[in-house]
FIBA-30907 format. One record per atom (N, C-alpha, C): atom name; residue in one letter; y, x, z. Coordinates in steps of 0.1 Angstrom, whole numbers, plus 5000, padded with zeros to 4 digits. Layout:
<zavos>
CA A Y X Z
...
</zavos>
This chain:
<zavos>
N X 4988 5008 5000
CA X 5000 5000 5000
C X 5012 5009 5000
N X 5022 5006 4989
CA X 5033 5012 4988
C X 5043 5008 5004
N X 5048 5020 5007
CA X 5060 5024 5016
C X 5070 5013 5014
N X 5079 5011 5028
CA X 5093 5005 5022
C X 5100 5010 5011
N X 5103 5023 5013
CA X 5111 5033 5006
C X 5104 5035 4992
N X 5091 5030 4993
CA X 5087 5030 4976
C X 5092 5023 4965
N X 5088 5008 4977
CA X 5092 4997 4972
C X 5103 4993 4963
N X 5114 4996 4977
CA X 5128 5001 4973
C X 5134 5008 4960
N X 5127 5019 4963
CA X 5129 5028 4946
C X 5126 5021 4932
N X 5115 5016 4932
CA X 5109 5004 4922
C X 5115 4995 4918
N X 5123 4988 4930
CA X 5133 4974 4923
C X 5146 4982 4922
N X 5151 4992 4927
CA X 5158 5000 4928
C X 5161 5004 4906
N X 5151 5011 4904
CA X 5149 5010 4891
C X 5147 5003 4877
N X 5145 4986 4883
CA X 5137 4979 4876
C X 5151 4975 4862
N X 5147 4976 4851
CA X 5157 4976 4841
C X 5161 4961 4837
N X 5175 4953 4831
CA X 5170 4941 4824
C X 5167 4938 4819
N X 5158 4944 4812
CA X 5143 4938 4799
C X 5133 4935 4811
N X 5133 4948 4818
CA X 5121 4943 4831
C X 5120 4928 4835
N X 5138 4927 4840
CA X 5139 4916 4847
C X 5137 4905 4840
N X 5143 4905 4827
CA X 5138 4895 4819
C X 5126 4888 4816
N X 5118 4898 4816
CA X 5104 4897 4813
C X 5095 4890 4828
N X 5103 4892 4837
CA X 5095 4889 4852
C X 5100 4875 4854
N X 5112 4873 4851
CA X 5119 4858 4847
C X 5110 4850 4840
N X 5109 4855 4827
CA X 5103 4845 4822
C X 5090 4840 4823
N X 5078 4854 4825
CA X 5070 4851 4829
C X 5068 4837 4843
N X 5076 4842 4849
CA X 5076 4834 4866
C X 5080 4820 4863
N X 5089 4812 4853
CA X 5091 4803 4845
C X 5076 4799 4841
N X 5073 4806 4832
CA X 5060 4800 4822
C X 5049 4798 4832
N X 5045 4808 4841
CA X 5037 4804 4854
C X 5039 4787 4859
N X 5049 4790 4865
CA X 5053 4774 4870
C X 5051 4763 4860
N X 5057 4764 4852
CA X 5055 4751 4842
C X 5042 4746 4837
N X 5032 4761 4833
CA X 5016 4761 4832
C X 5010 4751 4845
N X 5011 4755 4860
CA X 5007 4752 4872
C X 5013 4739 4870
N X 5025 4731 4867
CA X 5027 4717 4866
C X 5022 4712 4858
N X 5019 4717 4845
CA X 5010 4710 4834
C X 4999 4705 4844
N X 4991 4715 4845
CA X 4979 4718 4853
C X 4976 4703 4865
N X 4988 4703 4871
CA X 4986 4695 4883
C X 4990 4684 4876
N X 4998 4677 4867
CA X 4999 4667 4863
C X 4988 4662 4856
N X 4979 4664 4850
CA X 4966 4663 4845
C X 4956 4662 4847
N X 4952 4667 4861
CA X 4942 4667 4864
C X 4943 4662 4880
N X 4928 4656 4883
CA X 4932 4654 4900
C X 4931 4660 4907
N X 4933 4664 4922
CA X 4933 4672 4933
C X 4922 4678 4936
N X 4924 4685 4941
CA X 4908 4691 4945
C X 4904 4705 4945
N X 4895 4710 4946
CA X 4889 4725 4948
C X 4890 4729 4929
N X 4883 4724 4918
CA X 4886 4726 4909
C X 4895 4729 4906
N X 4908 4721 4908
CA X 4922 4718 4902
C X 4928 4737 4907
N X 4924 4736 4921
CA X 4931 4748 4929
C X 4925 4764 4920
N X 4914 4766 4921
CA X 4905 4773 4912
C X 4911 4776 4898
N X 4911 4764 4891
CA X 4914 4769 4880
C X 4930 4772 4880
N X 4938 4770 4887
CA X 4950 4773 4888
C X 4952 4788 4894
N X 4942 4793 4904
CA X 4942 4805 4909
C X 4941 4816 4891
N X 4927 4811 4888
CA X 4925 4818 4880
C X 4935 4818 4868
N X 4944 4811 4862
CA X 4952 4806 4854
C X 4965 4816 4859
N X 4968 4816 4871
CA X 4981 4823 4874
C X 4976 4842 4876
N X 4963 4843 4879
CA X 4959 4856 4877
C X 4960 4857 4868
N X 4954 4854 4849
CA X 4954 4862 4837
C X 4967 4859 4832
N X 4977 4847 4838
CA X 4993 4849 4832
C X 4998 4862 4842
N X 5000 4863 4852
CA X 5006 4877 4861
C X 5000 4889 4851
N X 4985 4892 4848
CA X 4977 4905 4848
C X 4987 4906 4832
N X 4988 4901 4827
CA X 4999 4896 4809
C X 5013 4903 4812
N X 5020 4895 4820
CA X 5033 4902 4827
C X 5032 4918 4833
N X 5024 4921 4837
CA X 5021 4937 4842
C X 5020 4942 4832
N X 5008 4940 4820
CA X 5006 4945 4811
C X 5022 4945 4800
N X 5029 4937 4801
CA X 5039 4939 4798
C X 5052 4951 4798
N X 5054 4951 4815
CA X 5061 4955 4822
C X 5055 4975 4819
N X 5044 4976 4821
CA X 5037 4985 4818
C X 5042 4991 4805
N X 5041 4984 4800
CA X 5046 4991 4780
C X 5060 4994 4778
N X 5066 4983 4791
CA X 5082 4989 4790
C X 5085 5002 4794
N X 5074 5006 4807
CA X 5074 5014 4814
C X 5075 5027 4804
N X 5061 5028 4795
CA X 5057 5036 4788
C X 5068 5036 4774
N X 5072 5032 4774
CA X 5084 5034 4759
C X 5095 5039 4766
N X 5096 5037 4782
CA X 5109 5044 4782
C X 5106 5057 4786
N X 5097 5059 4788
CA X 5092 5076 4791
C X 5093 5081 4777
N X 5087 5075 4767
CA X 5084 5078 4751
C X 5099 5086 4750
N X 5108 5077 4748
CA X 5121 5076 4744
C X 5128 5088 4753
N X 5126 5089 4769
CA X 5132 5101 4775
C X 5127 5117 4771
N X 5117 5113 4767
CA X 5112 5127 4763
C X 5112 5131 4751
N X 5115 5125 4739
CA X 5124 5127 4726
C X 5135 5129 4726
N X 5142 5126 4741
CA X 5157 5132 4736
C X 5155 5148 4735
</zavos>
């Protein structure tokens, strides 16, 4: 588990494409999870597949955020 001071550094850093990208995703999550619940009834299923549903949309966003990561290293080390 990352440090305060890690943590810190990380949002400390975080660019606005990052932020962008964390926006939107966190949007599209929610609205997915209301689809979700408006459709279907309550229950262990409903929760389940929503768990699972908001895990492969987040692991999408990291994979994201990741690439931004990696292009701006690309880009610092060509200068």
């Amino acid at each position: 588990m990352p440090s305060k001071q890690e943590i810190q550094k990380i949002i400390d850093n975080i660019t606005p494409f990052q932020e962008y990208i964390m926006r939107g995703a966190s949007r599209m999550v929610g609205q997915t999870l209301d689809q979700l619940e408006s459709s279907m009834p309550e229950g262990k299923q409903l929760e389940k597949l929503k768990q699972l549903i908001e895990d492969i949309l987040y692991e999408y966003r990291d994979s994201l955020l990741r690439a931004t990561v990696e292009l701006d290293i690309q880009q610092k080390t060509k200068k």
